[in-house]
C-alpha positions as CSV (number, residue, x, y, z in Angstrom):
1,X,76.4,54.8,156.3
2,X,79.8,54.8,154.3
3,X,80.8,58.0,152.9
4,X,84.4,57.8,152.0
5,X,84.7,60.7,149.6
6,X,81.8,62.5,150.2
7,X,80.0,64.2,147.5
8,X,82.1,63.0,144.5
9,X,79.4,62.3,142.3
10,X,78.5,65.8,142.7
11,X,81.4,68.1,143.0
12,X,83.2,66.0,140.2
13,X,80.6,65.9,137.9
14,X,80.8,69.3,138.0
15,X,84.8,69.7,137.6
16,X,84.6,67.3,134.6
17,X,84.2,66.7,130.9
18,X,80.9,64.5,131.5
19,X,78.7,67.4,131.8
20,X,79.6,69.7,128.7
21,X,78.2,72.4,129.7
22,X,81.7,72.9,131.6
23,X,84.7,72.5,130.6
24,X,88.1,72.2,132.9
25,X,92.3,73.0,131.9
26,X,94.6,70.9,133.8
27,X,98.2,71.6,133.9
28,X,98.9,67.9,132.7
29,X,97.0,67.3,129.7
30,X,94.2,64.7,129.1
31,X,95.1,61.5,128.0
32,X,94.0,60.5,124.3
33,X,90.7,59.8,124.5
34,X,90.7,56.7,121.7
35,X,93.5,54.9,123.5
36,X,92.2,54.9,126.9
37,X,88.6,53.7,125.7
38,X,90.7,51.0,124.4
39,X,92.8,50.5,127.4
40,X,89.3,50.6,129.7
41,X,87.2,48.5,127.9
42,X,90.0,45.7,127.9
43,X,90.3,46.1,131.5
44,X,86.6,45.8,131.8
45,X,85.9,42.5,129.8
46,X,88.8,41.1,131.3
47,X,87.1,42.0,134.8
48,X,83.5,41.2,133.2
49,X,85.0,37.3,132.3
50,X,86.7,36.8,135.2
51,X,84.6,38.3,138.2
52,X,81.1,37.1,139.6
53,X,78.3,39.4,142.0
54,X,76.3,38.8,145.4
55,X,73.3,37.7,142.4
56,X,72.3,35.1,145.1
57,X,71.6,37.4,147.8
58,X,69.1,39.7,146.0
59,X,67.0,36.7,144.7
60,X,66.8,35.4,148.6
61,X,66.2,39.5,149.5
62,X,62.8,40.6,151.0
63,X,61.6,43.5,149.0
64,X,62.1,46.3,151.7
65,X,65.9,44.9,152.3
66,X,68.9,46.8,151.1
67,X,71.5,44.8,149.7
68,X,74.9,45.6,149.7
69,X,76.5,44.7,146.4
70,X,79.5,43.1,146.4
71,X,82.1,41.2,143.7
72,X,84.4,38.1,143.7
73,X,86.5,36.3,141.7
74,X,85.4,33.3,139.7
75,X,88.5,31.7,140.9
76,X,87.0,31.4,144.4
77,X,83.9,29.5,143.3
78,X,83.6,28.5,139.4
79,X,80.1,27.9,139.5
80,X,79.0,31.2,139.8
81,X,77.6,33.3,136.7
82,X,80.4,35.4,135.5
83,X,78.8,39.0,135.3
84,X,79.9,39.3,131.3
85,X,76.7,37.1,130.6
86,X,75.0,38.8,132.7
87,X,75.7,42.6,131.3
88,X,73.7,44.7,128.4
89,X,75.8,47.3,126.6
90,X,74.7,50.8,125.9
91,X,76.9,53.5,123.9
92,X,77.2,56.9,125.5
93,X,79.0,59.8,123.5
94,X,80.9,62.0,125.1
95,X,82.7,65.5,123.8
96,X,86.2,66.3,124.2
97,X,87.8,69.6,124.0
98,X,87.2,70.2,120.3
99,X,83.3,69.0,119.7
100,X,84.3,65.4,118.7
101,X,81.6,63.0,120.3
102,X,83.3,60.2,121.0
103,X,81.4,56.9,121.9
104,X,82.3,55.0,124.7
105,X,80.8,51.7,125.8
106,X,79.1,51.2,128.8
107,X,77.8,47.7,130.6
108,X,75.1,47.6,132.7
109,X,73.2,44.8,134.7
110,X,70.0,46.2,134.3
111,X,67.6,43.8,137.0
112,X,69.6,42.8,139.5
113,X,66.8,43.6,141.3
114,X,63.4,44.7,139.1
115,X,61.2,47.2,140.8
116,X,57.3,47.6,140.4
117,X,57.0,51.2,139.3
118,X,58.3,52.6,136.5
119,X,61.8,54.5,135.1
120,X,63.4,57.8,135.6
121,X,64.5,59.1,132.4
122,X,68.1,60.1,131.9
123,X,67.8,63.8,133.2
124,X,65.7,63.3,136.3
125,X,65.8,63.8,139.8
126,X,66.4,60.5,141.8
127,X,66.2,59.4,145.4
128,X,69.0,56.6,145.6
129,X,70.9,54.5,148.0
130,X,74.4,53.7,145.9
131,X,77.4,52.1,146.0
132,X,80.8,53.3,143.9
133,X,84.0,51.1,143.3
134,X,86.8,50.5,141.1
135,X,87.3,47.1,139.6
136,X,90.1,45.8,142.6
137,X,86.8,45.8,144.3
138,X,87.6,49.2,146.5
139,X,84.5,51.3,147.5
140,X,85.6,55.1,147.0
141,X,81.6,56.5,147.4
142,X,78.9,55.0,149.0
143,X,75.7,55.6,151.0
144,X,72.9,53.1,152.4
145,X,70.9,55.9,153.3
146,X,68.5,56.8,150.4
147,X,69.5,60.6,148.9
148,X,68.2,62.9,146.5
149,X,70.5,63.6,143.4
150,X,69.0,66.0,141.3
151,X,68.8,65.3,137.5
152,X,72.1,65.6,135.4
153,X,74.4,67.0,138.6
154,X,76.3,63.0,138.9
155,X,78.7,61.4,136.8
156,X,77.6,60.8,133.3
157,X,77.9,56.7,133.5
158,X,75.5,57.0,137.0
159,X,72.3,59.4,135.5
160,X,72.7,57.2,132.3
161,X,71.9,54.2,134.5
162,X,68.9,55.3,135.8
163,X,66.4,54.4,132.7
164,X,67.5,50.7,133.3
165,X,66.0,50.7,137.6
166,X,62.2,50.8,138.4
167,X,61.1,52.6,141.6
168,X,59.5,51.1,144.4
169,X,56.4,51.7,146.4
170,X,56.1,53.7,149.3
171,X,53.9,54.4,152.3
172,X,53.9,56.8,155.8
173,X,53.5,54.6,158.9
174,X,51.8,55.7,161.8
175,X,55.2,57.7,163.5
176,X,55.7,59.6,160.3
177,X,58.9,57.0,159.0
178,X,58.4,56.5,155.1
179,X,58.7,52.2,153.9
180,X,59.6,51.8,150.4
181,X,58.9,48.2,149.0
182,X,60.1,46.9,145.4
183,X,62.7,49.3,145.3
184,X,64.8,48.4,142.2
185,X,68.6,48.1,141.5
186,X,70.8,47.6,138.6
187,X,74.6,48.3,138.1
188,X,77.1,49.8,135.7
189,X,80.4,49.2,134.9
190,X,81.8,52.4,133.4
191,X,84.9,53.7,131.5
192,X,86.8,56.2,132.9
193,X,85.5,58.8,130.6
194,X,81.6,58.4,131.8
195,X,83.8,59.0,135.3
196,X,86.0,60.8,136.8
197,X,88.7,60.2,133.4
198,X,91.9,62.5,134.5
199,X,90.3,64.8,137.2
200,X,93.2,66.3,139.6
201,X,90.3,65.7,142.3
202,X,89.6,62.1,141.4
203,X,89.9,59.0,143.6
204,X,91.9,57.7,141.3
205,X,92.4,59.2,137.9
206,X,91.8,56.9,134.4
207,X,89.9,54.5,136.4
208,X,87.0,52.3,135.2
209,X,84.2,52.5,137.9
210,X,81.3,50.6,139.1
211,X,77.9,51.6,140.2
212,X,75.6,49.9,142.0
213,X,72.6,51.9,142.6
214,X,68.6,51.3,144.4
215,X,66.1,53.6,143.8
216,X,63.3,54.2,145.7
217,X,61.3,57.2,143.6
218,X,62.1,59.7,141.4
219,X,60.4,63.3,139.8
220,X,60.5,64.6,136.6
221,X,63.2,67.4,136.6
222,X,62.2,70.8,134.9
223,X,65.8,73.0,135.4
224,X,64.3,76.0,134.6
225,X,61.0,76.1,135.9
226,X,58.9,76.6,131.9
227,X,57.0,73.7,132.0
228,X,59.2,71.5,129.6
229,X,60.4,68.3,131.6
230,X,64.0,68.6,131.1
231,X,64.2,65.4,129.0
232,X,62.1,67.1,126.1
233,X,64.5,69.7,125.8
234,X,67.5,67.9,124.4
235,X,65.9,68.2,120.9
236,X,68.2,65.9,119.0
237,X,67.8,63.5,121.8
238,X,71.4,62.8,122.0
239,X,71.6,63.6,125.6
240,X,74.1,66.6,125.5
241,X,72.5,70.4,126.4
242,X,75.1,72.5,124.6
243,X,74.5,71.6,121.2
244,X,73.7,74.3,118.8
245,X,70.0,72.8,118.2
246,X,69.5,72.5,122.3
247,X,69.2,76.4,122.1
248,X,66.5,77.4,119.7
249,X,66.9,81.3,120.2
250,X,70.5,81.3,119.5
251,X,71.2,83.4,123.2
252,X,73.6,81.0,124.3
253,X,71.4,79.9,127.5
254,X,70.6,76.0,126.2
255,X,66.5,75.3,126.5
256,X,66.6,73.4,129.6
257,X,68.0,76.6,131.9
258,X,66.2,79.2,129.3
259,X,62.4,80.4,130.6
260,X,61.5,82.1,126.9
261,X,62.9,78.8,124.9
262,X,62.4,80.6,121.3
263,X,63.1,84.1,122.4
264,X,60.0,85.5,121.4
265,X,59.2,87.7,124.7
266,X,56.5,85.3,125.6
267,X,57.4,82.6,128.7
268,X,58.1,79.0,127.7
269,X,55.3,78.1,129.9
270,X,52.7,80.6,128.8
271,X,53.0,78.8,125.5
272,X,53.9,75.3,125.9
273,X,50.4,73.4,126.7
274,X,47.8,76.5,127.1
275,X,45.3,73.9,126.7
276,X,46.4,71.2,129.0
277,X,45.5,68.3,126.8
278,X,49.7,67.2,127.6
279,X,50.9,68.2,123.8
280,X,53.0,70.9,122.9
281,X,50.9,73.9,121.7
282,X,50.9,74.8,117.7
283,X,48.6,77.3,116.5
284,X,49.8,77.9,113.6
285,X,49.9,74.0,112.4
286,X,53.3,74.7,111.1
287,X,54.7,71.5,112.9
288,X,57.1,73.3,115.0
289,X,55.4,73.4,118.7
290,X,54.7,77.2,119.8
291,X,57.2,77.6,122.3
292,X,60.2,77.0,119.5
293,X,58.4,79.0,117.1
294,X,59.5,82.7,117.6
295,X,56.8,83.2,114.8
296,X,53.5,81.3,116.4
């Protein structure tokens, strides 16, 4: 196992802009956020045209072998498949300072390996085996041993992977030693602002990374323990927490950490599916489920 900054995609994601719900003052300021998604993306197509993956060992992979992902020029063997035909490209806003969102673009390589089971969403809890580098090729993270991240505490390019890989199988042999089979992987190539961006306590500040990731099974996170899987309670769906609409009651706790969502006195969860037919309680057929209706 390779650990060579251990626990950077936690600890960071916590220091940095990626998860709103903090915010961080560094003595030098932050870089303009429009010129260096210009400046990253440009450094990632160039690397994207011009750079080719270990594709052929995954293929040739049995389905209980981890592969270590790896990158080489196109200059050492033209016939490979340079990885920009192989990338998909998903926008992911972010929030600076003042509220802006600003979009950045994000490519991933969504089956490098397809698992059999299905996706995490965004927010959930996932048990990975990963591999983080910058585009010279340099691994600054990694870990072939798989470990549990819990949902939204990484890097806001990594949990935003995590809808694109499919979980594997799993059974307990006889000495009590788990086997995962069909374990998926994909990869994304990130700009620095779904990183680390200007972090004092980067491994290397402004840098474009890539993420390589397996997972073997994931849960359904629920933060705060009401019931509501934590995905359900970004209500505009935009995957931020901290907007004004992601706290119905106004308290300034956002729903996914608040137990009493509407702030009626009544639990989230003694009012979210009373019935548990899996939908959202409304009595009073007013459209608005009963635990964000301070008025059910």
């Amino acid at each position: 196992m390779k650990n060579y900054y251990p626990f950077f995609l936690f600890v960071l994601s916590f220091l940095f802009i990626q998860c709103d719900e903090t915010r961080n003052t560094f003595v030098t300021p932050l870089r303009n956020y429009y010129e260096q998604r210009t400046t990253d993306n440009d450094s990632i197509v160039s690397f994207l045209q011009s750079h080719y993956y270990n594709y052929d060992e995954y293929v040739n992979a049995a389905s209980t072998e981890h592969v270590e992902f790896t990158i080489d020029s196109l200059t050492n063997d033209p016939s490979k498949i340079p990885m920009i035909d192989q990338v998909v490209e998903q926008e992911v806003k972010i929030k600076d300072e003042d509220g802006n969102y600003i979009s950045h673009t994000m490519y991933i390589i969504p089956d490098v390996r397809l698992g059999v089971g299905e996706s995490p969403s965004f927010a959930d809890d996932a048990y990975v085996t990963y591999k983080g580098m910058f585009l010279d090729g340099y691994s600054f993270d990694s870990n072939d041993q798989p470990t549990w991240f819990s949902g939204l505490s990484t890097v806001r390019g990594f949990y935003e992977l995590l809808p694109h890989i499919e979980r594997s199988t799993w059974k307990v042999e006889a000495n009590g030693n788990v086997t995962f089979d069909g374990f998926g992987t994909a990869v994304v190539i990130m700009p620095s602002a779904l990183g680390y961006y200007g972090s004092s306590s980067a491994p290397r500040q402004y840098a474009p990374l890539i993420f390589a990731v397996d997972l073997y099974t994931f849960k359904t996170a629920d933060h705060d323990g009401d019931s509501v899987p934590t995905v359900d309670e970004d209500i505009d769906g935009n995957h931020h927490f901290s907007d004004e609409v992601d706290d119905t009651d106004g308290d300034g706790t956002p729903n996914y950490l608040d137990n009493d969502d509407d702030g009626d006195g009544i639990l989230t969860i003694e009012e979210y599916d009373v019935d548990n037919d899996g939908i959202p309680d409304d009595r009073n057929d007013d459209g608005t489920p009963d635990y964000l209706d301070p008025n059910s």
